[in-house]
N, C-alpha and C positions, 0 to 999 in steps of 0.2 A: 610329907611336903607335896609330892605327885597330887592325894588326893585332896588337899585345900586349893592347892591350883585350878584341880578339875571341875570343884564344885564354884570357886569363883565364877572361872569360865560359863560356866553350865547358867548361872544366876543372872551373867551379862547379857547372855542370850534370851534367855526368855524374856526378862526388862526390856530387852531393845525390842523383842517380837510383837510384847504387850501392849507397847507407847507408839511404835513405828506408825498404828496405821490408825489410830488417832490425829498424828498428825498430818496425814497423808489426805485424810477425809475433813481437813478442818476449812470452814466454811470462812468467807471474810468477814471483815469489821464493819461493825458501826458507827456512821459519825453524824452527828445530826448538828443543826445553824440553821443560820438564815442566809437567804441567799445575796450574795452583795455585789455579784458581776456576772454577767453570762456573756460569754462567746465564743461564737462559733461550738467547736467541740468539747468547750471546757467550761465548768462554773465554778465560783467562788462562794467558798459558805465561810461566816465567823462561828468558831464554834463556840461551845457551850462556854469558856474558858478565854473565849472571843479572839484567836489566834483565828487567821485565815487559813482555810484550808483548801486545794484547788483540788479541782475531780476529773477527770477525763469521763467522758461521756461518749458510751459506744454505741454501734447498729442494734446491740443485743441487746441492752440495757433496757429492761424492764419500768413501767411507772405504772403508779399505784395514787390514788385518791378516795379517800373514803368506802377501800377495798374494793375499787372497782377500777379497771384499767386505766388510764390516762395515756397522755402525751408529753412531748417534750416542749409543744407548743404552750402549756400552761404555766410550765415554770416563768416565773417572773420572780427579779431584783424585789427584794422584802418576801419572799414567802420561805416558811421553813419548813425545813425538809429531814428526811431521817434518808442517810443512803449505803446502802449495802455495799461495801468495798472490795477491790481485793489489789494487790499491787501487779503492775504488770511490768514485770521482768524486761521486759521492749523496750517500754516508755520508758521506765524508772520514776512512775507516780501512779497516782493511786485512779483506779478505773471504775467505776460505776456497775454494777448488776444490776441494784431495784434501786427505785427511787421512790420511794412515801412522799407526797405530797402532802402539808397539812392543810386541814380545812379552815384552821384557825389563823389565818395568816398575820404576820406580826407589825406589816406595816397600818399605818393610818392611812382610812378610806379619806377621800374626795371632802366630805362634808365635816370630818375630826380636825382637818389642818385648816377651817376658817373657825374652830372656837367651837359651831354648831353640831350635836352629834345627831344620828337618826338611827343607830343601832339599840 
């Protein structure tokens, strides 16, 4: 009996040792849409599933366009975005790391919403 005991115990330990720092080192989420509000510190995306999703947006937060640095100034309502998450304990919502900009942006150009295209 002592020793099933010992070898359970022994099996929870290493399990817990093995998994523990997996999730310790585990990176945020991704959630990507299109963007449908911006302010201030915070944007709104519909995601794929077309639920809204709001993002906090920090000092640190990283932007990315065509693998090449960006700004927070480029983000514009209709552009879609892929963004690195993670939750922030403080806030209690979801905080921004990187933000991918895409090139392909989903709204219609100037010249799509009189009929005529030029793309």
């Amino acid at each position: 009996m002592f020793r099933n005991i010992f070898a359970v115990s022994i099996g929870i330990v290493l399990t817990v040792s093995l998994v523990a720092p997996f999730d310790a080192r585990q990176t945020g989420t991704r959630v990507s849409g299109t963007i449908t509000a911006i302010e201030g510190d915070h944007i709104q995306i519909k995601d794929q599933a077309g639920k809204p999703v709001i993002v906090m947006l920090q000092k640190t937060t990283r932007y990315l366009k065509s693998e090449k640095g960006a700004t927070k100034a480029e983000l514009k309502v209709g552009t879609r975005v892929v963004i690195e998450v993670r939750m922030d304990d403080k806030m209690k919502m979801l905080a921004a790391e990187e933000v991918t900009i895409s090139t392909n942006d989903a709204r219609p150009g100037p010249s799509e919403t009189d009929g005529t295209k030029t793309r």
